[in-house]
Each structure stands twice: as C-alpha cells, then as structure tokens.
C-alpha positions as CSV (number, residue, x, y, z in Angstrom):
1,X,31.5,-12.0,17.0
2,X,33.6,-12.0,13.3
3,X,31.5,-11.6,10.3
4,X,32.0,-13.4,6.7
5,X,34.8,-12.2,4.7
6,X,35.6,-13.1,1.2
7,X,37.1,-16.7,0.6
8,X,39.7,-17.2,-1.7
9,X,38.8,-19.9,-4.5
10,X,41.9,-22.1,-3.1
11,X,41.2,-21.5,0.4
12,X,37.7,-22.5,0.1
13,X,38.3,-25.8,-1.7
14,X,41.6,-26.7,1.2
15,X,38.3,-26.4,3.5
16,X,36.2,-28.4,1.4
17,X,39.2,-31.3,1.6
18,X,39.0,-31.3,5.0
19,X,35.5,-32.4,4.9
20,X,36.4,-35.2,3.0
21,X,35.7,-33.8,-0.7
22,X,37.8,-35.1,-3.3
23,X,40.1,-32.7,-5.2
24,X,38.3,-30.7,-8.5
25,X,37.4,-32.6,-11.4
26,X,37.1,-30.4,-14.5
27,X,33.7,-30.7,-16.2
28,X,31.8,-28.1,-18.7
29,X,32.7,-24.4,-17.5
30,X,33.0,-25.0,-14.0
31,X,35.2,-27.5,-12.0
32,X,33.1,-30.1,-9.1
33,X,34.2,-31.5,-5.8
34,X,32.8,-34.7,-5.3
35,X,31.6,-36.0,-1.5
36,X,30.0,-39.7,-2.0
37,X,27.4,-39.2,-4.4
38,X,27.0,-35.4,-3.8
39,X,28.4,-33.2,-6.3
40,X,29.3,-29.4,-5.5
41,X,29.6,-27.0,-8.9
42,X,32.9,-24.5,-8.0
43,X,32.4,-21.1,-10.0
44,X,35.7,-20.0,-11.5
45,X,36.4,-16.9,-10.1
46,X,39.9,-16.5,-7.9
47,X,37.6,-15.0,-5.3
48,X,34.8,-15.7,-3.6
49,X,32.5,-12.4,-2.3
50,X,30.4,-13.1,0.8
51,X,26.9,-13.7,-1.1
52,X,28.9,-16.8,-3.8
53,X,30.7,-17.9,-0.6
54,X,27.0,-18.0,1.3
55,X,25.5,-19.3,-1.3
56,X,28.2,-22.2,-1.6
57,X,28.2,-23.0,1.8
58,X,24.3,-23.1,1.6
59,X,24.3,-26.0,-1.4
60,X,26.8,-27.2,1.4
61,X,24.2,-27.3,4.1
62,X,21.3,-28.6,1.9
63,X,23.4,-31.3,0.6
64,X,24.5,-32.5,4.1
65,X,22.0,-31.5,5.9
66,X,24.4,-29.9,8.0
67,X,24.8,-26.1,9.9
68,X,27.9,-24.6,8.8
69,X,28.6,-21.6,11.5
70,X,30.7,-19.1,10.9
71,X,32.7,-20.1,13.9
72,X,33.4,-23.3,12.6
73,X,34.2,-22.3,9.2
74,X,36.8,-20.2,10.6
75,X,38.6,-23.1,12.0
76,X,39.1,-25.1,9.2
C-alpha cells in the first residue's frame, strides 16, 4: 500500500476539475473552487505538505459527504 505524498498546488486543483469544480476564482487572500453551492478555500502555497493536503481533502469529504481513499486519489 502507497502512502500520501505532497500535492502540488496545480496538480491538486487538475484533480479537483475532474470532480466537476470549476476553475479558481480569486477572492480575499486565497483563491476558491466552486462545486454547486459548495465552496473550497485553496491556500496559496505552490505545495501542498501531507497534513494541508489531508486537511483539504477532509473539507472535501465533509462537504460531499464522500470517502476520498488514497487509492482513488491516486488515479485522478
């Protein structure tokens, strides 16, 4: 079994697309990907470590409702 790496901040939102988000709307300090009527805050950073990409993917899961496995996120 793999384990979570760091995410680049591009890769991650190309993953995020394939869910259906839209592309980043500039807002404030941070940039938001849009999904409906869900709304996901992007940090800045060109990098995502393991714990911001966790935590990401975690406001993912409580927005959706939704498991993301590791497995699966590797696919996208």
């Amino acid at each position: 079994m793999g384990k979570w790496n760091p995410c680049k901040r591009r890769d991650f939102i190309r993953k995020l697309r394939k869910f259906g988000f839209q592309r980043p709307e500039p807002g404030g300090r941070h940039h938001y990907m849009r999904y409906g009527t869900y709304t996901l805050t992007l940090p800045g950073n060109e990098e995502y470590s393991v714990s911001q990409l966790m935590l990401l993917l975690w406001e993912f899961e409580v927005g959706f409702n939704k498991y993301l496995s590791l497995a699966v996120w590797e696919r996208l």
